[in-house]
C-alpha positions as CSV (number, residue, x, y, z in Angstrom):
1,X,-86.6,-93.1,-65.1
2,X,-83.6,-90.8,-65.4
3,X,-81.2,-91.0,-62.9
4,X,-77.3,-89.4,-62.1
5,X,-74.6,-90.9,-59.6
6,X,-73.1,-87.6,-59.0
7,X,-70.3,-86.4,-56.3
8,X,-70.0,-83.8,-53.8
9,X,-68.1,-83.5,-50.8
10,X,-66.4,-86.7,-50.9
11,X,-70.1,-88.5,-50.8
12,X,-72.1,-90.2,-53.7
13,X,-75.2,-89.6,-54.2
14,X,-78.1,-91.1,-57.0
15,X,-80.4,-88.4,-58.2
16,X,-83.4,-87.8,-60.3
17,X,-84.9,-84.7,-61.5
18,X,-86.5,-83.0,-58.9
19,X,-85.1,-84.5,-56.0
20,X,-84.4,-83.1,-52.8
21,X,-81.0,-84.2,-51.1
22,X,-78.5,-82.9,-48.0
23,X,-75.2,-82.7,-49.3
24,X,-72.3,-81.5,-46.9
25,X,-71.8,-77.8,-46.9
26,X,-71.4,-75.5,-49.8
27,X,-70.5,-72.2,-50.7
28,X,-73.3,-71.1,-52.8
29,X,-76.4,-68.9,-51.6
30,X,-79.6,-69.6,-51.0
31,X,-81.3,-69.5,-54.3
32,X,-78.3,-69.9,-56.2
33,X,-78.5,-72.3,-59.5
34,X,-75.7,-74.8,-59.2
35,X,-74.1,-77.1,-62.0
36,X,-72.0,-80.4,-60.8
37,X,-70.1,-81.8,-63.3
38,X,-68.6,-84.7,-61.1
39,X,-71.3,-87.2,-62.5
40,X,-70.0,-91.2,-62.1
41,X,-72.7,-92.4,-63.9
42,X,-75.6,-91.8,-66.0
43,X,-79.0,-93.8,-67.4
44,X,-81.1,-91.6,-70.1
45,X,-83.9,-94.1,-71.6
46,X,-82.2,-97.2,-69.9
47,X,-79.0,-96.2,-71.7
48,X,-76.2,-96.6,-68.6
49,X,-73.0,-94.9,-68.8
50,X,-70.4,-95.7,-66.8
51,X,-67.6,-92.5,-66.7
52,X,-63.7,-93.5,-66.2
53,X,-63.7,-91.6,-63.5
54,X,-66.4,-89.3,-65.0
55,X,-69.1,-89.2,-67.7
56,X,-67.7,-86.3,-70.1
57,X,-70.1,-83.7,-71.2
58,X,-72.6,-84.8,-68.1
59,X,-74.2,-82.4,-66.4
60,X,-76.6,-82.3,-63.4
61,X,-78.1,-78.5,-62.4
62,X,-79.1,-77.7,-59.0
63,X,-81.1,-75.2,-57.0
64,X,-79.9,-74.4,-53.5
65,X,-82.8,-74.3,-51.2
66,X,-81.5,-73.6,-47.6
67,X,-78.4,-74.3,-45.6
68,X,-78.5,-76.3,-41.8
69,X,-77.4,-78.4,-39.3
70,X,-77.6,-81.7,-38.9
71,X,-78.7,-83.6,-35.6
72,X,-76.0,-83.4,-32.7
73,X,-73.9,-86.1,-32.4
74,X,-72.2,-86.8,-29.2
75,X,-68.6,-87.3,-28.9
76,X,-67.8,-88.7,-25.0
77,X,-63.9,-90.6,-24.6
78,X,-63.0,-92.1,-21.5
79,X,-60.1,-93.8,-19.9
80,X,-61.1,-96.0,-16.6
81,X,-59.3,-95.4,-13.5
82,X,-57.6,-92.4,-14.8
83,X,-60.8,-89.7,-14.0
84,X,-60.8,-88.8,-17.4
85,X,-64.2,-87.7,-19.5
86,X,-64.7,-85.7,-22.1
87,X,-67.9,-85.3,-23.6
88,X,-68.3,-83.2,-26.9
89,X,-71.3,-82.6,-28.9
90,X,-71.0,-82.0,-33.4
91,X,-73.4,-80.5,-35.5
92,X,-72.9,-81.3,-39.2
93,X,-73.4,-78.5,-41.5
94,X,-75.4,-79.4,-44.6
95,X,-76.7,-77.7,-48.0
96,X,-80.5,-78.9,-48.9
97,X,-80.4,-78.9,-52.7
98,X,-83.2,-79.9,-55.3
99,X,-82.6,-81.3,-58.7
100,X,-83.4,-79.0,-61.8
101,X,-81.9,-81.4,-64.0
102,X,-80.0,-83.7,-65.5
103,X,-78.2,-83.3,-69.3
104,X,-75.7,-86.0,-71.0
């Protein structure tokens, strides 16, 4: 089986073709074909290649299927005796995005 290490937004991620995977947000619209060329590693017929930092010439395309938000994550600090809470809620935004495919 084919398969990418690939990096987006600070995060790794292994892929295959047609994979469906939450990255952290992008700019690209909905429907929009996407090419990353930040691939860290690469198997192709149980060939493995390891990039220094990147494989040159690897390519993994993309389809952008829809944008979100994560689950909320509650933030709450608090400092005893003092009569001081804050509670604060975070949504992470995230791009869902499905594997077209994956060239070396």
């Amino acid at each position: 089986m084919d398969y990418a290490v690939v990096r987006t937004g600070g995060l790794q991620f292994r892929v295959s073709e047609g994979d469906l995977i939450r990255v952290p947000r992008m700019k690209s619209e909905v429907g929009e074909a996407i090419e990353m060329s930040d691939v860290l590693a690469l198997s192709v017929g149980g060939d493995v290649k390891v990039g220094t930092p990147v494989v040159e010439s690897a390519l993994v395309r993309a389809e952008v299927i829809a944008h979100g938000k994560g689950k909320k994550v509650i933030v709450f600090k608090k400092k005893r005796r003092k009569d001081y809470r804050v509670k604060k809620g975070h949504r992470q935004g995230f791009t869902e995005i499905r594997i077209t495919g994956i060239t070396s």
